[in-house]
Structures are given as structure tokens and as C-alpha cells.
C-alpha positions in Angstrom: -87.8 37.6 -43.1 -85.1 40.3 -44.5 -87.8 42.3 -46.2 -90.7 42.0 -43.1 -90.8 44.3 -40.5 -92.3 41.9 -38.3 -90.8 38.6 -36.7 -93.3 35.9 -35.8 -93.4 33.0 -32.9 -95.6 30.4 -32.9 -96.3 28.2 -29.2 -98.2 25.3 -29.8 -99.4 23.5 -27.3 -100.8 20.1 -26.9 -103.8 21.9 -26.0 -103.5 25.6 -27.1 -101.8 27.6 -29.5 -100.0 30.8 -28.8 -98.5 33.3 -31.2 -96.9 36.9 -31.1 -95.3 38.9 -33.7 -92.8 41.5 -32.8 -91.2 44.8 -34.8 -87.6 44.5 -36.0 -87.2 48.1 -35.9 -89.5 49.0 -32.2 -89.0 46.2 -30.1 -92.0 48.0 -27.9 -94.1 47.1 -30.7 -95.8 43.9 -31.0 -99.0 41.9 -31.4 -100.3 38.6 -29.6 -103.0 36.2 -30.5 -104.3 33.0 -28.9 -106.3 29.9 -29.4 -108.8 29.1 -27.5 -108.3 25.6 -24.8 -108.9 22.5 -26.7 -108.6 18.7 -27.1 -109.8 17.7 -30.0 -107.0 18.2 -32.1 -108.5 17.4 -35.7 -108.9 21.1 -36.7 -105.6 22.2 -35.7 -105.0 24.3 -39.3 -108.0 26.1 -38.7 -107.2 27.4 -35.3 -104.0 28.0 -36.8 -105.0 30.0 -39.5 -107.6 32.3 -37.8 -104.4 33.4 -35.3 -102.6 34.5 -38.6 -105.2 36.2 -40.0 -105.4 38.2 -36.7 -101.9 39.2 -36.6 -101.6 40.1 -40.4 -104.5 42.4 -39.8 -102.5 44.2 -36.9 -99.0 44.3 -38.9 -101.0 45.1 -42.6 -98.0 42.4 -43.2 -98.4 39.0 -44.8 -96.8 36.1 -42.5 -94.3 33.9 -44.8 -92.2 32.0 -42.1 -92.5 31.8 -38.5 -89.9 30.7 -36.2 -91.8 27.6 -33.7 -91.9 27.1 -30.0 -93.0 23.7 -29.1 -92.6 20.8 -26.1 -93.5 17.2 -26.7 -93.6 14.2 -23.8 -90.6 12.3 -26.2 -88.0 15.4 -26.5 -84.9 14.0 -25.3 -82.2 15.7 -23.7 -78.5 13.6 -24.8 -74.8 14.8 -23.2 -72.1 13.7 -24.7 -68.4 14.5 -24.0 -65.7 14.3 -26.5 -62.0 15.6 -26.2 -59.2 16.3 -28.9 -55.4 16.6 -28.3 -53.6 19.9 -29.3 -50.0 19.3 -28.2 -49.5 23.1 -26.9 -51.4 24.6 -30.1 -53.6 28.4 -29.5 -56.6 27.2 -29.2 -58.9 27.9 -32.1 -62.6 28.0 -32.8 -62.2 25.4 -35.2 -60.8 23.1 -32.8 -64.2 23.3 -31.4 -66.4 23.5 -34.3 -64.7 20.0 -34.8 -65.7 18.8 -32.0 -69.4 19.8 -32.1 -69.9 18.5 -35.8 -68.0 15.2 -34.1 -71.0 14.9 -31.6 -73.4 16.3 -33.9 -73.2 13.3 -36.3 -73.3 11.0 -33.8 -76.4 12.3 -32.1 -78.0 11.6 -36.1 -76.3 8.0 -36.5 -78.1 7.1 -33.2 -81.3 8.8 -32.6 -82.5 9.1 -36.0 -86.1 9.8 -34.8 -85.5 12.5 -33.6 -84.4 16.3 -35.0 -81.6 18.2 -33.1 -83.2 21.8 -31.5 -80.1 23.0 -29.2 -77.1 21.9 -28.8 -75.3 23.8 -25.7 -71.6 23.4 -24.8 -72.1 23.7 -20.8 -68.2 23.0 -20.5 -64.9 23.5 -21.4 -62.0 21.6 -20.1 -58.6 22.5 -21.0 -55.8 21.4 -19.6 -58.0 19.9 -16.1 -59.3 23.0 -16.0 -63.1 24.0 -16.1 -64.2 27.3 -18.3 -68.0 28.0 -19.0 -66.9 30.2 -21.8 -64.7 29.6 -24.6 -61.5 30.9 -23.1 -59.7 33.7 -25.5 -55.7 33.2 -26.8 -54.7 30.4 -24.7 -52.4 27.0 -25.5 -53.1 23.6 -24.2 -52.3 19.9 -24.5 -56.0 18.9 -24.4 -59.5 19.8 -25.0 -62.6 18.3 -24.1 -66.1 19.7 -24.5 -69.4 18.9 -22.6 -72.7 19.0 -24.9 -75.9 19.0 -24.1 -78.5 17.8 -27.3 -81.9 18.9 -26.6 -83.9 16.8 -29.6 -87.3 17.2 -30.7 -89.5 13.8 -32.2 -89.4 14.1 -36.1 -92.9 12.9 -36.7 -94.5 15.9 -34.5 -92.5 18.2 -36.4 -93.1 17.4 -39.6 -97.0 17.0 -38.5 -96.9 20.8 -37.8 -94.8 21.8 -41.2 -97.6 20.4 -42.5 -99.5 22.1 -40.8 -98.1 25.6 -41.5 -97.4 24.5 -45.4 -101.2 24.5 -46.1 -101.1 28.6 -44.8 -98.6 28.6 -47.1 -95.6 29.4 -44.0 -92.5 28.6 -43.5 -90.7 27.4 -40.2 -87.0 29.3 -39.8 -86.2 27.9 -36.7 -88.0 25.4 -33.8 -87.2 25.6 -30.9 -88.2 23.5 -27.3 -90.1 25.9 -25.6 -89.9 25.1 -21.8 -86.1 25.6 -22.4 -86.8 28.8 -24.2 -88.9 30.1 -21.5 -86.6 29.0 -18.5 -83.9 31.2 -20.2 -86.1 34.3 -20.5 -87.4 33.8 -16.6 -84.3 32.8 -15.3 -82.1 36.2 -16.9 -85.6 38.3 -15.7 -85.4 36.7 -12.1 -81.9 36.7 -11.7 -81.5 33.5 -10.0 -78.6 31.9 -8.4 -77.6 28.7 -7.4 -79.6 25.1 -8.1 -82.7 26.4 -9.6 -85.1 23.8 -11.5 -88.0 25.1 -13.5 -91.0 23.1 -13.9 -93.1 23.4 -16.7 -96.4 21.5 -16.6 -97.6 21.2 -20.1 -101.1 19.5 -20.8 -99.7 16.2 -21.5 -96.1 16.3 -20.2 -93.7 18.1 -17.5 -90.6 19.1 -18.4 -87.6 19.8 -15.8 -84.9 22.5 -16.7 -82.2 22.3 -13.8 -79.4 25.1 -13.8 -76.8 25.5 -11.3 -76.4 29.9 -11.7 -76.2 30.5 -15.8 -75.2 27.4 -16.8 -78.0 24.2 -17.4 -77.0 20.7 -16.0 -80.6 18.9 -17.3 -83.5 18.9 -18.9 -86.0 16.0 -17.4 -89.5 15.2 -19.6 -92.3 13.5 -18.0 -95.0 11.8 -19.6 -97.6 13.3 -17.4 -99.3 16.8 -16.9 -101.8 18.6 -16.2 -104.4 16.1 -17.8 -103.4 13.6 -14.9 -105.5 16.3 -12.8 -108.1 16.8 -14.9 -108.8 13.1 -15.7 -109.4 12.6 -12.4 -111.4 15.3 -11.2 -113.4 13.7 -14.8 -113.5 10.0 -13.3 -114.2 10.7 -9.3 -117.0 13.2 -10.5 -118.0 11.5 -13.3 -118.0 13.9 -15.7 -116.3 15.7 -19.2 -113.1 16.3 -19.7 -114.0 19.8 -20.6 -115.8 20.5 -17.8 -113.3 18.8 -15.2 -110.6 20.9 -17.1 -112.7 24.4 -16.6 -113.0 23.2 -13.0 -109.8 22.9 -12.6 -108.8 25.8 -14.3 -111.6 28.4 -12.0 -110.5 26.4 -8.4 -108.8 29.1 -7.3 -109.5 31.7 -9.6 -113.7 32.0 -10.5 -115.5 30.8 -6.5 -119.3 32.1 -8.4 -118.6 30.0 -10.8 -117.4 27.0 -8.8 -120.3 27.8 -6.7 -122.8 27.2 -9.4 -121.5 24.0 -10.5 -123.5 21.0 -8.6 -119.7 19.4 -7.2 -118.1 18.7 -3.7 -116.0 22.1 -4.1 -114.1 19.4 -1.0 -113.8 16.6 -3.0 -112.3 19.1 -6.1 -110.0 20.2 -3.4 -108.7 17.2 -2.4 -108.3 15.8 -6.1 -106.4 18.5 -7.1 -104.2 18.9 -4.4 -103.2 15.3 -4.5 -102.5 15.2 -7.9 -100.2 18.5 -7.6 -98.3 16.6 -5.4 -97.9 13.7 -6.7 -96.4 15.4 -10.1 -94.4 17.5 -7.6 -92.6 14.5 -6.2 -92.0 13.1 -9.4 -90.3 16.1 -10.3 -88.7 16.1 -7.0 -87.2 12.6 -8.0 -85.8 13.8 -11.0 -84.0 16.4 -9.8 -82.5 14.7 -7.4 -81.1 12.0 -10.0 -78.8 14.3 -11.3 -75.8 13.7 -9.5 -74.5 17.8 -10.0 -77.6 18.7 -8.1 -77.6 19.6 -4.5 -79.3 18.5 -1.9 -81.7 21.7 -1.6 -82.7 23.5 -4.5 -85.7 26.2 -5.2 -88.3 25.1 -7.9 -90.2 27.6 -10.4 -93.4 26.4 -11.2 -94.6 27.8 -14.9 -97.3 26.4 -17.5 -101.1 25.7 -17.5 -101.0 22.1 -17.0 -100.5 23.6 -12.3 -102.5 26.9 -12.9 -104.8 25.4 -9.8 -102.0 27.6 -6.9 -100.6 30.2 -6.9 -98.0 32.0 -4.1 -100.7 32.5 -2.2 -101.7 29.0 -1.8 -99.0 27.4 -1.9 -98.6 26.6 1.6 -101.4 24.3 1.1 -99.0 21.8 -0.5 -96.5 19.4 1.4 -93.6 20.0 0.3 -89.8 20.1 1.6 -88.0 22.7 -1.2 -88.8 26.1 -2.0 -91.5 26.8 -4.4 -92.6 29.7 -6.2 -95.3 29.9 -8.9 -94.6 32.0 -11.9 -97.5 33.6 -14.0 -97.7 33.0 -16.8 -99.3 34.9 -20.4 -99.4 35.0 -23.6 -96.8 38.0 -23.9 -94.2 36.3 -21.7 -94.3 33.2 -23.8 -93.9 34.5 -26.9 -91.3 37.3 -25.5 -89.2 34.2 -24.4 -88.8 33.1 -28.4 -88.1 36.7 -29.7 -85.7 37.3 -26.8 -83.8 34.0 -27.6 -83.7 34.7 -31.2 -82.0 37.8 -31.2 -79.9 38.3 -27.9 -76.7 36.2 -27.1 -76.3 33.1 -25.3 -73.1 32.1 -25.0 -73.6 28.4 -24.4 -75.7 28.2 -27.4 -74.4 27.1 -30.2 -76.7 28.6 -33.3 -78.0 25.8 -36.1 -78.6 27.9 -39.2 -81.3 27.5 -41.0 -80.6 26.1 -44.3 -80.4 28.2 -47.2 -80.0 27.4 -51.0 -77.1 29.3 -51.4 -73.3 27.4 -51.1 -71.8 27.8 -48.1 -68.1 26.8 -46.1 -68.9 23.1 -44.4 -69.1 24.9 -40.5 -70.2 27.9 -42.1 -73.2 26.0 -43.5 -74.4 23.8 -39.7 -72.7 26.7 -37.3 -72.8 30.1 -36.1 -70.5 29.7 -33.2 -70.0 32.7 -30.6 -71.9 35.1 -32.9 
């Protein structure tokens, strides 16, 4: 991408694909494309292929790599803590690069199915005493470092670099794209306190808990937004797609739940039900951390819950504060390109490998960039 003006992000879905491309140079300037809702997934490199050929007719740029976005019911989330002695040395960076590339190789001994996405040092401890950054000039005894893995299932990745090698495209970076998003949202919102966002994917939900800046867990469960629709399909005996467009126009389209022959009461109930249940699943989760408090506000984002909206959302039962957060095509893709090229500090950055020779950190990190 040195010689592109353009930078490209790729969302995929379980059940759409998303993709914006933005201007190095005029960060006002960018261009979006979309897939359209699906479940047969056999034809995935055609849908795939027309949203390129959309955006390189906007840019007049071809699309060589793209940097991917994507969730998956089996992403893992590992901590691990490790510490090193110093005997009253200055702290250094590579004190802590040593550390990370400690955990890092354990994290590949052990989960060998799965491909490291983010790694995030949520905590320093020097000396008994916390930091959330890495503390400038100072001499301790002892070190020890808090990491959070966030690991993505190597078969669905190289699926989609498949995928992407038959257009010919390269993937720089993949990232997990609830976490993504929940960054983006949570610096726009500037929240405080125990915050959890939700993000109900198609086949999956995926918990992000932070307490202020700093993240204490990311939760996956193996359920979504399907669990609605394939019930709305079984009680009403019908489709999938058409208990999914249902679901998707209940609070949105009333003409055209009108002119479907349903129990618009019976779709109520379903729904609502459902939305709950996954709620207090959620709920659970949260709750299982032990740094979590007692009350905490949850940030409702995805398609898989795009049945309420503020509005409505008195209509659940629910103890904690809720808000639902629109969602679009621009705000998902904005969450990649803001996370590629602004600073997080917790982050530390994988680099993408390159056939040139690099030092050994120099080649896995780019820490405090």
C-alpha cells in the first residue's frame, strides 16, 4: 500500500460483507460498498469480487491488499501474566518486549489452532504498583505485565485468504472486528466506568467489557441473531429468509409487516423473548468477571438485535442500563481505518511480515509507536 492512495477494509460477516476504502491524503474522502444479506455461503468470492470492482471504479485505483475485519463464534480471548526481576535497573522497553515475546510463544505452543489478532498489555505492575501506561525513566526491583491475547480460528482465516487470493489480494492485517468497533464507539461516546458492548453477530455475540479506557474481557457466545430468526422460522413455519426479513422490518417497515399473512403478536412475542434470553446470557457473562461491578451500562451494536431501538427498549425486562447503538456501513469500516492509523496505547502492533531482514523485536513488534 506505499504507492496507493487508498487504504481498504474488508468486514465480513457470517452473513454480510462490508467494505470501505479511505484516502491517505483526505481522510474526508472515502468510498463504501456492501453485500447484500445472505446465508448461503457457497458464492462468497463472487459477492466479494463485485464489492471490489465497485470501489476500484470510485478510487480509478486497483485493490492489491486489504487490511480484514472479521468475528467468529471460536475467537478466544487468553490473559496471561508474567513478571521479570530487574534488581533496581531503569526500566527499558526491552524489558518488556521480553516479556510479550515470552507470552507470545506460549500463546503458539498451546493454542496452535488458532492465529494471534491483538495482543494488549492492560497492566503494568512495578514495584506493587499499578500503571496503565508504560511508565517513563523509572527503576524497580520487579516487573510484571498483564496481557490480554485476542485469537482468531486459523481455518476461517485461511478460508478467507483464499478467498481474497483468487482476486488476486492481499490481507496486511486482520483484525477482530467487535473489538475494533468497541474502540471506535467507546473514544466517540466517551464513556466511563464498567461499560460492556454487545455485539450480536448472525451466528455469535461477542462481549467487550472495559472499566474507563482500559478492557478487562472479551466474552464470545455461540449464539446470535439466527437464534431469533430460527424461531420466528419454526413457530411460523416458514423460511429462514423470510423469518429473517421479518425480523429485520419489526420495528422498522409496519406496510410491510402488514402485508405478510403472520400474527404481527406472535412475532412480537418471539422476538422479544429471544432478545432476552441472549440479554441474560450476556448479563451472565459479565458478571463472571470478577473486576466487574455489580451495575454496569450495556451498548447494544450489530445486526444479529436490529429488532429495538432506544425507543423501544423499555419493552425489554431488564435490570442494567441499555442503549442501542446504530449501526452502518460507514461506522464499521471507519472503526478499522481509525484503528489502523491512530494510537492505542495498550496495543501492542504485530507487523505484518515483510521479506526484507529485520532485528528479532523489530521483526514481531512495533511497541509504543
Amino acid at each position: 500500500m506505499n504507492n496507493k492512495t487508498f487504504q481498504t477494509f474488508f468486514d465480513f460477516g457470517f452473513s454480510k460483507v462490508r467494505a470501505g476504502t479511505f484516502n491517505l491524503d483526505n481522510r474526508d474522502e472515502a468510498f463504501y460498498a456492501e453485500s447484500e444479506f445472505f446465508i448461503d455461503r457457497s458464492n462468497l468470492e463472487t459477492k466479494v469480487e463485485k464489492i471490489i470492482t465497485s470501489l476500484e471504479k470510485s478510487t480509478n485505483e486497483y485493490i492489491n491488499n486489504i487490511n480484514l475485519m472479521v468475528d467468529s463464534p471460536k475467537t478466544l480471548s487468553i490473559g496471561i501474566s508474567l513478571s521479570k526481576k530487574l534488581d533496581r535497573s531503569t526500566l527499558k522497553q526491552e524489558n518488556i518486549k521480553f516479556l510479550v515475546q515470552e507470552a507470545k510463544q506460549q500463546i503458539l505452543k498451546y493454542y496452535i489452532n488458532h492465529n494471534i489478532a491483538h495482543i494488549i498489555i492492560s497492566n503494568y505492575k512495578i514495584d506493587g504498583i499499578d500503571y496503565s501506561y508504560f511508565p517513563d525513566q523509572i527503576d524497580c526491583n520487579f516487573i510484571s505485565l498483564d496481557l490480554l491475547f485476542i485469537c482468531l480460528p486459523k481455518d476461517l482465516i485461511l478460508d478467507l485468504k483464499n478467498i481474497f487470493s483468487k482476486s488476486n489480494i492481499l490481507i496486511d492485517q486482520i483484525l477482530c472486528s467487535s473489538y475494533t468497533k468497541s474502540i471506535n464507539y467507546k473514544d466517540n461516546l466517551n464513556l466511563s466506568g464498567y461499560t460492556a458492548f454487545i455485539d450480536v453477530g448472525f451466528n455469535r455475540t461477542s462481549i467487550i467489557s472495559y472499566l474507563d479506557d482500559k478492557i478487562i474481557s472479551l466474552n464470545v457466545l455461540p449464539i446470535g441473531g439466527n437464534y431469533i430468526t430460527k424461531d420466528i422460522s419454526k413457530v411460523l413455519e416458514i423460511d429462514l429468509y423470510r423469518s429473517e426479513q421479518l425480523k429485520l422490518n419489526f420495528n422498522k417497515n409496519a406496510k410491510f409487516l402488514n402485508n405478510e399473512n403472520i400474527s404481527l403478536e406472535i412475532l412480537h412475542k418471539i422476538i422479544l423473548a429471544r432478545t432476552e434470553e441472549i440479554l441474560e446470557l450476556c448479563c451472565t457473562s459479565i458478571k463472571s468477571c470478577p473486576f466487574t461491578a455489580n451495575t454496569f451500562k450495556m451498548i447494544l451494536t450489530g445486526d444479529g438485535l436490529k429488532v429495538f431501538d432506544n425507543k423501544r427498549k423499555d419493552e425489554i425486562s431488564f435490570l442494567n442500563s441499555i442503549d442501542f447503538l446504530e449501526e452502518n456501513l460507514e461506522s464499521v469500516c471507519q472503526s478499522g481505518f481509525r484503528f489502523i492509523s491512530e494510537l492505542n496505547r495498550h496495543e501492542v502492533i504485530i507487523v505484518p511480515k515483510k521479506p526484507l531482514k529485520q532485528g528479532f523485536f523489530e521483526k514481531l513488534f512495533h511497541l509504543f509507536k
